[in-house]
Structures are given as C-alpha cells and as structure tokens.
C-alpha positions in Angstrom: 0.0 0.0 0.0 2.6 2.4 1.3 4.7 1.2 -2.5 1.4 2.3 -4.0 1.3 5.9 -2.7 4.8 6.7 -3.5 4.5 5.7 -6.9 1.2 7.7 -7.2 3.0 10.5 -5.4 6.2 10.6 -7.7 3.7 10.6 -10.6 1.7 13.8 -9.8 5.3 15.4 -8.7 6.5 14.8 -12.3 3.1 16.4 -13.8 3.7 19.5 -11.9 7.4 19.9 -12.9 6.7 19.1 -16.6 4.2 21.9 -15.9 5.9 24.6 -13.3 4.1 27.7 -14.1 0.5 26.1 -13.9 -1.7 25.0 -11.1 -4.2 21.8 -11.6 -6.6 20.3 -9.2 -7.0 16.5 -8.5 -9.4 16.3 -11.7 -7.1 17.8 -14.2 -4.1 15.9 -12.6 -5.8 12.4 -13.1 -6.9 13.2 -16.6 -3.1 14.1 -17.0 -2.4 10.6 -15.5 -5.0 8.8 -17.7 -6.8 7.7 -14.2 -10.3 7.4 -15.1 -12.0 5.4 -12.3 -13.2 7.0 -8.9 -10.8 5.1 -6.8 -8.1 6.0 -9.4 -9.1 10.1 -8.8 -10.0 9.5 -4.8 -6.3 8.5 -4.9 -5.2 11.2 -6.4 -7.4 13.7 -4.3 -5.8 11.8 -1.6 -2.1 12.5 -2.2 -2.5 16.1 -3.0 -2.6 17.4 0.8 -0.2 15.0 1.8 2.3 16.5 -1.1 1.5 19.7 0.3 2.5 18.9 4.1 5.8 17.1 2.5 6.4 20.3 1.0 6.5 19.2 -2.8 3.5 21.3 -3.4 1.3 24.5 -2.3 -2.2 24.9 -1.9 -2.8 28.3 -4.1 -6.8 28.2 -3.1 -8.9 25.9 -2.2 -8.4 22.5 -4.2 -6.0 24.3 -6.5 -2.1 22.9 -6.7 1.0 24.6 -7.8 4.6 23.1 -7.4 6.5 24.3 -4.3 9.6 25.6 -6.5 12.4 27.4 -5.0 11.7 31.7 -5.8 15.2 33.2 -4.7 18.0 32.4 -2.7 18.8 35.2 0.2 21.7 35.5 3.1 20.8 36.8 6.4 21.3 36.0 9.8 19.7 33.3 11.5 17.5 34.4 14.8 16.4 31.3 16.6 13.8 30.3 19.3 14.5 28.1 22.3 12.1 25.4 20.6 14.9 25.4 17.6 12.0 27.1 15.2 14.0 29.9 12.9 13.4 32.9 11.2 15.6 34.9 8.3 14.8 38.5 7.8 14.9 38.8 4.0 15.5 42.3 2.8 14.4 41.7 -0.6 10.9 40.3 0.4 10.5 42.6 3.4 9.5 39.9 5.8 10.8 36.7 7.8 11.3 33.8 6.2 10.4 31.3 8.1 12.7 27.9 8.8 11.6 24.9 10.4 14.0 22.6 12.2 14.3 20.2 9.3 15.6 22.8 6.9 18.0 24.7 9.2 20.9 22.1 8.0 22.8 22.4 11.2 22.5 25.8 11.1 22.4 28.0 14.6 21.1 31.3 16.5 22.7 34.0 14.6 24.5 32.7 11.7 25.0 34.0 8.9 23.2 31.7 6.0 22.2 31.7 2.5 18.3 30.5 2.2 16.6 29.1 -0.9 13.3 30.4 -0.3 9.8 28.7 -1.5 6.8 29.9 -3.1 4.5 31.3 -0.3 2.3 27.9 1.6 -0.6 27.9 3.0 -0.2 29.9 6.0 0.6 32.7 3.5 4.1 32.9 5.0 7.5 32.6 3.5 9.4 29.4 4.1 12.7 28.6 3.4 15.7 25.6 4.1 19.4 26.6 4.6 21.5 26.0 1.8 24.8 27.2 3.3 25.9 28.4 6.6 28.2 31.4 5.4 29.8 32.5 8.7 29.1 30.4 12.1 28.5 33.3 14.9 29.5 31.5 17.4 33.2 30.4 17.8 33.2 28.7 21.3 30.1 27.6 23.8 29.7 27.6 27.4 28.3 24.9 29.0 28.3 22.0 31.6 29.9 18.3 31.6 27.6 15.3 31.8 29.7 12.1 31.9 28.4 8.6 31.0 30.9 5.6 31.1 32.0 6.0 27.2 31.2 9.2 26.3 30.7 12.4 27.7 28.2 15.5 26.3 28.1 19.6 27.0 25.1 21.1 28.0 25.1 24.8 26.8 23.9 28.0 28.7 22.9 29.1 25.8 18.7 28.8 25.7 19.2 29.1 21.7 21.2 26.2 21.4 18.8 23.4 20.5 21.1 20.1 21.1 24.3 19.3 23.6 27.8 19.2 22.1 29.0 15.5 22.2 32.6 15.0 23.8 34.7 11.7 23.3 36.2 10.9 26.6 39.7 11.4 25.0 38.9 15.4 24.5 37.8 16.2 28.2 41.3 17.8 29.2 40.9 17.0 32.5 36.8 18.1 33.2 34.8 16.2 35.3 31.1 15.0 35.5 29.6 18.9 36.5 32.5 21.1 35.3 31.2 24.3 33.3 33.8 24.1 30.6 34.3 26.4 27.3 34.5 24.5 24.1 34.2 24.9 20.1 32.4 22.4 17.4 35.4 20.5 15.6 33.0 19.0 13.5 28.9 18.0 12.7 28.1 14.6 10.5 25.2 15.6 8.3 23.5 12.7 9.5 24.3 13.6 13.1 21.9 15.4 15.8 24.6 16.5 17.7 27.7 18.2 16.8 31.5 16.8 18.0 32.9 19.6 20.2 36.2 20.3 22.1 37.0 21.5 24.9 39.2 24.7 24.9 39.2 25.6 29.1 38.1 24.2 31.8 36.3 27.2 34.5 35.5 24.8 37.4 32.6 23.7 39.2 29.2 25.1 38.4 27.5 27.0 41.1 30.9 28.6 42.2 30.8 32.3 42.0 33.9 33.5 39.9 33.2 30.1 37.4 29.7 31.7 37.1 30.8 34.8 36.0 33.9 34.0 33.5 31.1 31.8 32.1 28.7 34.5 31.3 31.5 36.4 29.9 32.6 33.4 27.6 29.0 32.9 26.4 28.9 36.3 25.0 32.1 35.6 23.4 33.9 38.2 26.0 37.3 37.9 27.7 37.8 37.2 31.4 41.4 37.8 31.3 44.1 39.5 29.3 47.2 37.5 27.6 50.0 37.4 29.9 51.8 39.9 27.0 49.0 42.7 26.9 49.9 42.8 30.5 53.5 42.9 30.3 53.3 45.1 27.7 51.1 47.6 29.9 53.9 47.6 32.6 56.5 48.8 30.7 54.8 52.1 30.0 56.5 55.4 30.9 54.6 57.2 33.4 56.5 59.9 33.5 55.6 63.8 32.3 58.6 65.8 31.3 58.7 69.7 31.5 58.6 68.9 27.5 55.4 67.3 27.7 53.8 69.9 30.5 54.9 72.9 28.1 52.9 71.6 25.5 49.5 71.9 27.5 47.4 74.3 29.3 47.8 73.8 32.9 45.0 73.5 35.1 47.0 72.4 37.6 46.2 75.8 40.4 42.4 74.9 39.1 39.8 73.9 41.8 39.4 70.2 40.6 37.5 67.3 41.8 36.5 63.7 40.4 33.1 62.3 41.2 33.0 58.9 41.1 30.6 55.2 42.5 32.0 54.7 45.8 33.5 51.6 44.9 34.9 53.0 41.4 38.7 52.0 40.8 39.5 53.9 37.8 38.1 57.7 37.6 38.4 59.0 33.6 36.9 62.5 33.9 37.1 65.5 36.2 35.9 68.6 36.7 37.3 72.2 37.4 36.0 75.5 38.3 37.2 78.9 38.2 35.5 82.3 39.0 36.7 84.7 36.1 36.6 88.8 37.0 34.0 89.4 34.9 30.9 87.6 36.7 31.3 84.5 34.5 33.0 81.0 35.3 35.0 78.9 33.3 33.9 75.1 34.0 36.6 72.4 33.0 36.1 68.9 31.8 39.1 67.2 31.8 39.4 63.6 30.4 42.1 61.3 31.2 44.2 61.6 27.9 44.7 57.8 27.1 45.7 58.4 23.4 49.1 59.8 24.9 50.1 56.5 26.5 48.5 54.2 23.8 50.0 54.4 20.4 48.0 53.3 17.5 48.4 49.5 16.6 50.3 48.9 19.4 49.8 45.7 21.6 47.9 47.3 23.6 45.8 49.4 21.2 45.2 45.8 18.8 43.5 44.1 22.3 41.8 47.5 23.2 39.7 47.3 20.0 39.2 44.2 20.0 37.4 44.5 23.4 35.9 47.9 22.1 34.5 48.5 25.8 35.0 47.7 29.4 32.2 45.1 30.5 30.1 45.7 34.2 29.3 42.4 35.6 27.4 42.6 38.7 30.0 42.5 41.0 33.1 43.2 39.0 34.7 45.2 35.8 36.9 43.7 33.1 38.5 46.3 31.9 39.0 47.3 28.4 42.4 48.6 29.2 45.1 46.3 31.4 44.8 47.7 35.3 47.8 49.0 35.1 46.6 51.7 32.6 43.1 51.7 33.7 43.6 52.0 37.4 47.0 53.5 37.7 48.6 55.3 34.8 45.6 56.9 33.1 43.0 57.3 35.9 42.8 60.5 37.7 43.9 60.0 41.0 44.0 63.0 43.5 46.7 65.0 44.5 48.4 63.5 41.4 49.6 65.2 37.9 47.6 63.6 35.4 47.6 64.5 31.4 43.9 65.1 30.5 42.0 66.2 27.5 39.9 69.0 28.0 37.1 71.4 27.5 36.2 74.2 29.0 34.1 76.4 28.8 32.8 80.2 29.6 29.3 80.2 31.0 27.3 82.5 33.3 24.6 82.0 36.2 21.9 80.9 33.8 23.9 78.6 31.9 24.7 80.0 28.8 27.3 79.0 27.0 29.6 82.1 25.7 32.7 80.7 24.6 34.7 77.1 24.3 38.4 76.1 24.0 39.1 72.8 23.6 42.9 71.2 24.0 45.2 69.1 25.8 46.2 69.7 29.8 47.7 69.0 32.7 45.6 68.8 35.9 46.0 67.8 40.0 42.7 67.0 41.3 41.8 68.0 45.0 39.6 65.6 45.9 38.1 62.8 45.0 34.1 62.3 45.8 31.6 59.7 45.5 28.2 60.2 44.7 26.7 59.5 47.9 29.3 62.5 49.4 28.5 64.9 47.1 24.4 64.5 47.3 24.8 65.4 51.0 26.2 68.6 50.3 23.5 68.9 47.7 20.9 68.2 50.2 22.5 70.4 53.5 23.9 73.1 51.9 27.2 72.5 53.4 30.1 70.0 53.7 33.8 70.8 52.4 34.1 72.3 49.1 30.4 72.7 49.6 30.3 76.6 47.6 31.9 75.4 44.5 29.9 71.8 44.2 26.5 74.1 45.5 27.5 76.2 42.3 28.2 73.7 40.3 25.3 71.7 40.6 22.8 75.1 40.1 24.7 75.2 36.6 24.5 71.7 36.1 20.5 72.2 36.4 19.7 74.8 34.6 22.0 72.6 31.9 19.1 70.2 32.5 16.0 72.3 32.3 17.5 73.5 28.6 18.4 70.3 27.4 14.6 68.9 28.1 13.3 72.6 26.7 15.0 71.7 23.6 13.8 67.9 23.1 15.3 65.8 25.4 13.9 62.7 26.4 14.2 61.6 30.1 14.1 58.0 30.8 14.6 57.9 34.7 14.9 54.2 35.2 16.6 53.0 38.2 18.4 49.8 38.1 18.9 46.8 40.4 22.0 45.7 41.9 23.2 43.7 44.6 25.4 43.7 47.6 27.8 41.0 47.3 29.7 39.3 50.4 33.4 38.1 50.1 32.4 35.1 48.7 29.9 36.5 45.7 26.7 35.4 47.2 23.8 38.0 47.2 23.0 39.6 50.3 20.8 42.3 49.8 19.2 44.0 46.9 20.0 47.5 46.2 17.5 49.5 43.8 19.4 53.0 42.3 17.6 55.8 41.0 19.9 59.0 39.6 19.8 61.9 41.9 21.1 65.4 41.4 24.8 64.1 42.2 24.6 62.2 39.2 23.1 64.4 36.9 25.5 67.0 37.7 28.5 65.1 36.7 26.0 63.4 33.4 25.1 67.2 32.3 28.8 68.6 32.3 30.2 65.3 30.5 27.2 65.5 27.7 28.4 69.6 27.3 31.9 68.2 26.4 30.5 65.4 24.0 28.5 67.8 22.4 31.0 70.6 21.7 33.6 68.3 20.8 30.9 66.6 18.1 30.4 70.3 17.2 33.8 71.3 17.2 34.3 68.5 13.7 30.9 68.2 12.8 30.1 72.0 11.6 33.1 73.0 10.8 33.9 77.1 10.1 34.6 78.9 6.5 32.3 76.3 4.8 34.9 73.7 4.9 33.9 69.7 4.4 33.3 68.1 7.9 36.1 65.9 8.1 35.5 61.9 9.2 34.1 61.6 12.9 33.2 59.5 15.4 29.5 60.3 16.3 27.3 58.6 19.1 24.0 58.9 16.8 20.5 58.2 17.8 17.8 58.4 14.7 14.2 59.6 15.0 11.5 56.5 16.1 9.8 54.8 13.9 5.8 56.1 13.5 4.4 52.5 13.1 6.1 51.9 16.8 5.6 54.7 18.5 1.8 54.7 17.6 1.4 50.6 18.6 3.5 52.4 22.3 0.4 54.5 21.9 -2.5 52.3 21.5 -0.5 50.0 24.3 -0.6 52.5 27.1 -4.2 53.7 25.9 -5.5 50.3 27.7 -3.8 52.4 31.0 -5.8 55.5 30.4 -2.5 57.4 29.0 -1.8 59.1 26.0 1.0 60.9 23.9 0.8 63.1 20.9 2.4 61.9 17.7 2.2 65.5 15.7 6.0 66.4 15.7 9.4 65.2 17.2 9.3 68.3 19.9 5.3 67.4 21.1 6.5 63.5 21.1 9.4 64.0 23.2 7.5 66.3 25.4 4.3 64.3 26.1 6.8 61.4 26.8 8.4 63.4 29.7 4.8 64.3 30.6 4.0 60.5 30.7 7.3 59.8 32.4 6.8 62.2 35.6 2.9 61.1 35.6 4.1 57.7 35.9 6.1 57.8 39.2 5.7 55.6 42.0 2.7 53.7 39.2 2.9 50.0 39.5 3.0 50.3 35.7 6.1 52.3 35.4 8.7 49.9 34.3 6.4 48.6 32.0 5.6 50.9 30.2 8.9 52.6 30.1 10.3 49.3 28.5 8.1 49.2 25.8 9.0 52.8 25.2 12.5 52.4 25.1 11.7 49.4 22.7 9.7 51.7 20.6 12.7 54.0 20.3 15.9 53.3 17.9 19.1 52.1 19.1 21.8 54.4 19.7 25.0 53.5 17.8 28.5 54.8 16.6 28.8 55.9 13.0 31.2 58.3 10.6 27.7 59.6 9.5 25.8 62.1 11.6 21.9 62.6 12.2 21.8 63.5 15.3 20.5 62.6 18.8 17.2 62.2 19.5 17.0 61.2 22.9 19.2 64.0 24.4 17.8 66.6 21.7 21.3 67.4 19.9 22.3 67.9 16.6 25.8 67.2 17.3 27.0 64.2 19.7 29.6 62.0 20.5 31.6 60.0 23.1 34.6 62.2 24.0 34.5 61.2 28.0 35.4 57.6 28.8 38.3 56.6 26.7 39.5 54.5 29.6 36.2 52.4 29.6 35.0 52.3 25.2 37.5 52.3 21.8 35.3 55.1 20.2 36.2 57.8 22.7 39.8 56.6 22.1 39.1 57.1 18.4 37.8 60.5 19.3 40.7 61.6 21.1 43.1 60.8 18.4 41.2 62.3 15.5 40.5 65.3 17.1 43.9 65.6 18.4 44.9 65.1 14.8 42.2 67.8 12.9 43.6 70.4 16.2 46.7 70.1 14.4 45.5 70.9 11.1 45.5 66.8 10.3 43.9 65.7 7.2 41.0 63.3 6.9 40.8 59.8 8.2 39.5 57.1 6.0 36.0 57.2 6.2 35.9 53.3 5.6 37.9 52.1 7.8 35.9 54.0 10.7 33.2 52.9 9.6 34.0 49.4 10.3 35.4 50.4 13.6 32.5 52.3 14.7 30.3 49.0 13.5 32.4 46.8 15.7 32.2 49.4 18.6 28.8 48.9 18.5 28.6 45.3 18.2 30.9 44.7 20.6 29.1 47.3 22.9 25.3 45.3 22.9 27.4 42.3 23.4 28.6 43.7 26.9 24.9 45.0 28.0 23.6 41.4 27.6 26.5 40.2 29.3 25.4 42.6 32.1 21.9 41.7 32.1 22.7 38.5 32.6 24.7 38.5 35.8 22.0 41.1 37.1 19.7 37.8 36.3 21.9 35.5 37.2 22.4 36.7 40.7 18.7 37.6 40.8 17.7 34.3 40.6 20.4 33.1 43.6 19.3 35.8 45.5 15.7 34.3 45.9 16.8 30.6 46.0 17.2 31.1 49.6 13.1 32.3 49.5 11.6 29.3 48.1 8.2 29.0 49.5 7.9 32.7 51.1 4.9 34.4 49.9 5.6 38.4 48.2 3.4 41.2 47.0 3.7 41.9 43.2 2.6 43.5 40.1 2.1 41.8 37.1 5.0 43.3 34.7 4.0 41.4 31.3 1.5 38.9 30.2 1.8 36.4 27.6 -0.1 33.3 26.4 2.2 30.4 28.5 1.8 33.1 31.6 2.0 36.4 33.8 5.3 38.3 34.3 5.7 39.2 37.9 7.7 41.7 39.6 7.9 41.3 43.5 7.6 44.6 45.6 10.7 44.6 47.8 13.1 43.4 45.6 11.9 44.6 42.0 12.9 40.9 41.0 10.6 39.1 37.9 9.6 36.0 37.5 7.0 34.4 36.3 3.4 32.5 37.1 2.9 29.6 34.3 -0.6 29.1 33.5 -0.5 25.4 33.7 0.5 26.2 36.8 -2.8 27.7 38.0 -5.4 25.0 38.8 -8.7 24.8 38.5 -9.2 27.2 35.1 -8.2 27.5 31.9 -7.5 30.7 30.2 -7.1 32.4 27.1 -4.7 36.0 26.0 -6.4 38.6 24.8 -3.6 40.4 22.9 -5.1 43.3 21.9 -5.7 44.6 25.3 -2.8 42.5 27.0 -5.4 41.1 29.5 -5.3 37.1 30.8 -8.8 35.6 31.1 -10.1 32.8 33.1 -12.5 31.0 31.2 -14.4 29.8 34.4 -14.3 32.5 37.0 -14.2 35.7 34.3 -10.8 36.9 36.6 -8.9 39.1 34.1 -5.4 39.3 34.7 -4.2 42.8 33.5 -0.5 44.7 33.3 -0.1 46.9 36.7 -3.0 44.3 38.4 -1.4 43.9 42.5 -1.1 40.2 43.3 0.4 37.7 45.5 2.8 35.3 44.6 4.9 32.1 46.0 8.4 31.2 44.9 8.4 28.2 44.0 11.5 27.4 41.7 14.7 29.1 41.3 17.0 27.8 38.1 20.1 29.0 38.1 20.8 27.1 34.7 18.3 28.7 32.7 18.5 31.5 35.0 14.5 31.6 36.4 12.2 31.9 38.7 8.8 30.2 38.7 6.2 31.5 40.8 2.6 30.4 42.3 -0.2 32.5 42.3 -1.3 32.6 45.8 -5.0 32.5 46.2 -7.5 33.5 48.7 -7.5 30.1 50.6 -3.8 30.3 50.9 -3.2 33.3 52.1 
C-alpha cells in the first residue's frame, strides 16, 4: 500500500514539474495521468494534501495545486527560538522567512546563511531551508559536563542552542562530571543530531561564583582575562611627564578640581574644574584622562583594546578594556596627582549660557576625590567641604538640564537593580538605584563636552567639508512603533501626541513624571524604550534624538569604550591641522564598537539575572506582593515589591481554570471565574523554583484560601 502511494506521489510530482508555471486540481491531474476510475481520482485527491504537508506542493486556493519551487535564494542572519523554530529577515521580500528545524541544516542562533526560499504555503508565510551556513556566529560555547561511562556530552547555557555538544572521553582535558567548561564544534556529521565539540578551558565547578561569571563572559564571546603579553606590555609604559610634555599643555593644575566617582569605582576618567573669572562669569573644565598619549595606534595594547571595544560591568566586578595597570593607575585621575587630560572648558554664566569654548590638551591635579553618595549630602545640606563650589556647580548643572529637556530631550529615569555581594559572591541584599542630582551634575557637564567636541568637527567654520568623525547617533523612532506604544498604554488611560518630534518627546516626559511611584512604570517605560531606535556609533551624523542634539559623540570615557579613544586621536589630529581619516575604515570600527558594545549590556543583564535568581533561592516558598510586569499566552510576568525581581506565574500552573490571551488589550482571562489578569493588576505570589541554569524563577499565584 505504502509502494502504491509513492509511486502515485512521484507521478503527480513529475506532472507538476513538466508543468511549473500552472496549477491543476485532482481532476485535471488524473486526466493528466490517464486515471479514469473513482478510486483511481479519490487517490489522487488523496495524495494532494499530503504533497503539500511534505512540502512538494502549495495549496494556491482551495483545491487548486502549484509546485513548491524554490523563488530566490537570500543571506541573512539566523534568529532562533528556544524550541529550535528559525526565522531569516529577507531584505528583498520585506518579511521573515520562516525555517523549520528540518531545513535549518545544522545551522544555529545568529549565523549568517544563504536561504533558498519557497513559493509562499498555505499559512501565507515565507518558508525557506538553509542551503549554506556562510559564517558560524558562534566560535566557542559555554556549558556543563555530563559524563556517562563512554562518552561524555556539554550542555550549553545558551537557551538558543537546541542540542548538547558530544565529547569523546579522550577530549575532556581533565573536566569532570559537573565542570562548566568552554569548548568549540570541531566537527557535525550531516546525519548527526549533535555536533562533535572540544574543549578549549576548563572554569570549574558550576555554582561557584567566579566560574559563574567567566562563564557568562565566555557565552557572549567576551574575555575574562588579558594575555600574559597585553599585561607585560602595559607595565613597561613610561609614566613619567617631562617639563617637554607639560609645556605643550594648558595647565590647570592651580584649578579647583575634583572627580566624582561610585564609591567603589577604581578607575576615575573624567574630572571637573572651576574657576571664577573677573567678569561675573565661570570657566567650567572637563578634563578627560588623555589615554591616546600613552597608547599608540596599533600597538599591543591598542590591537586588544579594539578588539574588546568596551569595558564590560558584571554585577560585582569590571573587566576592563584597558590592562589595570593603565586603567587604574597610569591613566585614571587620582587626586593629588599630575595627570595629562584632554579638555574642554568652557565660559558660561549663572543661567547657563554658553559664551565661549576652547578645547585642548592639559595637565591637571585633582583635589579631591568624591563619591556620589558624598556629594548629594552637600546637595541636600547646603554644606560639607568644598560645599560653595559643588553648591554652584550643581545650580549650573540644572539649569544645563531644564534646557536640554526645553529643547527635546527625552528623560528616561529608570533605576536599576544591583546587589550587595559578600566576600564570597553570594547575594545579600538588593539594592535599587535611582539617579539623583549628584549624578546628573556630573552626566550634564560630560554630555556639554561630547557635544562641543561633536560640534567642534561636525560643523566645521569657512564652509569647509566636515572631516571623518566618530559620532554617538540616535535616529528619530519609527511612526508605526511609536503609535502601537500609543495604542499600548491607551489600555492604561495614557496618552502621547504623535504631531511632531518636539510634542512627542514632550508628552513622553509628561508620561514619564505622571508615571512615578505607578505600579506600571517599568512597563511601560520598557516598551517605550523598545519603541525607540538604538543608539550606535557611525562616521555619518543625524543627530541625537533622545538627548535633543544635533551634534554628539563619546569624547568622555576613553578609559572604559574604543570610540572615545578614536575620538581623542582624530581630534587631536584635525587640532593640528590633520587631514582626513579614511571614512571606511571608521566605519567598520564604529560597527564593531557597536557590536561589541550590545554584546557587553547582555553580558550585564545576565549577571544582574543570574544573581537575581540566587538571590531568591534562599526564598523558596515565602509568599511576596507583586505587580504583574508582562503577560503572555504560556503566563503572567511578575515583579515582587521589595526586591523589583521578575519571575514568572505559568498558566499550567494555575489549577482549577483554563485561560485564554487577549492580545489586543494585553489582559489574561479565566474561562471559568471571568478573573482578568491585567498589566499593573497587584497580586500575591509564592516562589516556588529558582534555576540557576536557565537562570528563572517560577512562581505560584497565591489565592485566597492560601493566604
């Protein structure tokens, strides 16, 4: 019987590829065939849908066949769901093109692939199979050791990975049964599920805390250490400033100067100095620790500086972009200490205008060195040592403010969560961080400096050609987004107009301050940022949106990100009457900076999550207070009052009801009792699970009898 349907099958295949262009239903086909008997044509009619779930054929409407022939072959990169489920975006169609798992060829999360992609099915969608993995993105995997007697496999962190990575015994350099080890595929057997892997180190036992870490840094492809040369190389820097060198500079050195700094801050790039001129006005310094004078272009140092592109903040630790030795010794600006800066300063008044700028290199000694916590006291007393210059400072720094949000600005006061860590990296006690005026006082001098540096190259004088830059750029939102952010917090009773860029960024500060202390805040804030684009670093300029300036870069941190290095030198360079840089080849920097910038958030994010989630493995089974943060079909997002932590609250896990999602207003419905389940909605919760593999909590909706 089976015999009979693939010959059948094979037959009506070769009718539609002697006839690609045409479409037939069973009818036509068996007259094609020469089947003239009922059972002949019911056979027929039969085979059709089954052709079309193989994949041979599409169903163009109903009862009417075309052959399923490859349109157009694309390259993209590969986004992948936890299930192993793909998608393609195609450029040329405008759309995903969807993979399944039997076409994706071995192919995984975030390759880049060439797709032969089919004539549109059923479901209307684009489908495709991978004919060609172009570039793997993915060089080595993090993961854990699970040993059997004769072979062993790796289990990777990564949720995106849809099989383990099988290990012959003979490869395990030393791992054991539990060992979180880094490894690379060596090779992958068409015919295999899993790929053959190799282990490249071994980080120790999982659970510990420093193994955790490294591994989270080595799943984002990011180093945990620097080569025993970058290092040695970093030590044999001169760190001594001739009278040569000082002669070159303005010296700020008799300038009131202070750094303001995180308490537990080990490198301190920027600084800033005030002076009271005769005439009623006040020149305000910011002074940037001048790391282009101590690393030379292509240099050791400089190649693994790129390559890195930023300093990475892990919950409880920094890996530097720069070896310590630079970073915390050599470069930052320690008090009481010559240091070689770059700086601007500028000439402003009591109201904060801006009347004239000079931009150079300097030499500075710092007075004192603050933390934030120090210099909100004064803020908040009125007194405290150096308390008349910070006092004056910070009334600048504000009215700084006010003009910047006059002008456009868009504030997106989010505070963030961090953790107290003991000496040996557990999680003692969450700490929740909101800006206050000690931050933005520093934030609104170092953003004056970025912009009139940005200025400085970007609109250049005498109608001259802007040479090549280094601009931080953030474009204008998308309309489509911004008006689904609209219809999304409409369900909330909110609103925002959409007429222009200045009413938009003003009814989104209106939203913003209306929203403190809401149970919806963080919500709603999230899906605003998501509605917004993604800043990034470019050689072409359009602009900031979110701060409101025309002009922008990153002139500030060259200790902590590779642009502001680049920054430093061109600008050092165009001073000095330099020609233009290569366009190209800053391009591609600025691309990598970027890259290589996102890579180091999630790597963030994910030891915030990671330490979240062994934080609250000590609370399994205590019952908390939340708000619902997200809602989805598989369950409710919950964030629990003290602690701001999410998890979440599976449906399958709630008994006695079934529900169903209503997307369109974001509400969860129980089909029994009615109870709606809404975004901002106050519940209470029970922890119930704490993963620190995959990283989540699971909670339990605690109900009345419970409680």
């Amino acid at each position: 019987m089976k015999k009979d349907t693939k010959k059948i099958k094979n037959k009506i295949i070769k009718v539609f590829k002697d006839n690609p262009t045409q479409s037939f239903n069973y009818k036509q086909i068996s007259k094609q065939l020469g089947y003239d008997t009922p059972a002949k044509q019911k056979s027929v009619s039969r085979a059709l849908p089954q052709l079309v779930k193989d994949g041979n054929l599409t169903e163009i409407k109903k009862g009417k066949y075309q052959l399923r022939s490859v349109k157009q072959s694309i390259t993209g990169k590969l986004d992948m769901s936890q299930k192993g489920a793909a998608v393609v975006f195609s450029e040329e169609f405008n759309e995903n093109i969807i993979i399944h798992t039997s076409n994706l060829k071995h192919a995984l999360h975030h390759d880049i692939v060439e797709v032969s992609v089919f004539a549109k099915s059923k479901s209307k969608q684009l489908e495709g199979e991978v004919t060609n993995i172009v570039q793997r993105s993915n060089k080595q995997f993090v993961g854990t050791i699970l040993k059997s007697e004769n072979f062993a496999f790796i289990t990777v962190e990564n949720r995106q990975m849809p099989v383990d990575i099988f290990v012959p015994l003979k490869n395990l350099k030393g791992a054991k049964q539990g060992d979180k080890v880094i490894c690379h595929i060596v090779d992958w057997p068409e015919y295999a599920k899993s790929p053959i892997g190799e282990i490249d180190d071994v980080l120790g036992k999982s659970g510990d805390h420093n193994v955790e870490m490294h591994a989270i840094l080595a799943e984002f492809g990011l180093p945990y250490k620097f080569p025993e040369y970058v290092e040695k190389e970093a030590e044999k820097i001169d760190i001594t400033i001739s009278d040569e060198e000082i002669k070159k500079r303005n010296d700020f050195r008799d300038t009131f100067t202070i750094t303001i700094d995180p308490f537990d801050a080990k490198d301190f790039d920027d600084a800033i100095s005030l002076k009271y001129l005769d005439n009623g006005l006040y020149e305000i310094g910011i002074h940037i620790a001048d790391v282009s004078h101590y690393v030379q272009p292509e240099s050791i140092i400089d190649k693994e500086a790129y390559k890195r592109a930023t300093s990475v903040y892990l919950v409880d630790r920094v890996v530097p972009m720069l070896p310590e030795a630079l970073s915390n010794n050599v470069c930052s600006l320690n008090a009481n200490t010559d240091k070689l800066t770059f700086s601007v300063a500028v000439t402003i008044d009591d109201n904060a205008n801006i009347k004239k700028t000079w931009i150079g290199r300097t030499i500075i000694n710092s007075d004192r060195r603050f933390n934030y916590e120090e210099v909100q006291e004064i803020i908040e007393k009125g007194e405290g040592e150096y308390s008349k210059e910070i006092l004056l400072l910070n009334s600048i720094a504000q009215k700084l403010r006010k003009q910047r949000f006059n002008d456009g600005a868009i504030s997106f006061d989010r505070g963030e969560i961090r953790f107290k860590i003991d000496d040996e990296g557990k999680p003692i006690e969450v700490l929740y961080k909101k800006a206050k005026e000690s931050n933005q006082l520093v934030e609104e001098f170092m953003l004056i400096a970025n912009k009139k540096v940005a200025e400085k190259i970007g609109k250049p004088k005498n109608n001259e050609e802007p040479k090549t830059f280094v601009y931080r750029v953030h474009d204008a939102p998308d309309y489509e987004k911004l008006k689904q952010f609209k219809d999304f917090i409409s369900k909330f009773g909110y609103d925002i107009s959409l007429k222009n860029n200045k009413t938009i960024a003003d009814s989104l500060n209106n939203l913003f301050a209306e929203l403190r202390q809401k149970p919806e805040s963080d919500v709603i804030a999230n899906f605003a940022i998501r509605s917004m684009a993604r800043a990034v670093y470019t050689t072409e300029n359009i602009g900031h949106y979110g701060l409101g300036f025309q002009y922008y870069t990153h002139f500030t941190s060259p200790i902590r990100r590779y642009p502001d290095l680049m920054v430093h030198r061109l600008l050092f360079s165009y001073l000095n009457k330099g020609k233009s840089a290569n366009e190209k080849v800053y391009a591609e920097r600025c691309k990598h900076s970027s890259e290589m910038e996102q890579l180091a958030m999630s790597a963030e994010r994910t030891s915030i999550k990671y330490k979240a989630v062994e934080f609250m493995k000590d609370r399994i089974g205590e019952t908390f207070d939340g708000y619902i943060s997200g809602i989805t079909e598989w369950g409710i997002y919950v964030e629990i009052v003290p602690y701001k932590i999410e998890g979440m609250v599976l449906i399958r896990d709630i008994e006695n009801d079934f529900f169903y999602f209503d997307e369109e207003n974001y509400v969860l419905i129980a089909h029994y009792s009615n109870r709606k389940f809404k975004i901002g909605d106050k519940i209470q919760i029970k922890v119930v699970r704490a993963d620190l593999i995959k990283r989540q909590l699971d909670f339990k909706l605690v109900d009345n009898q419970e409680k």
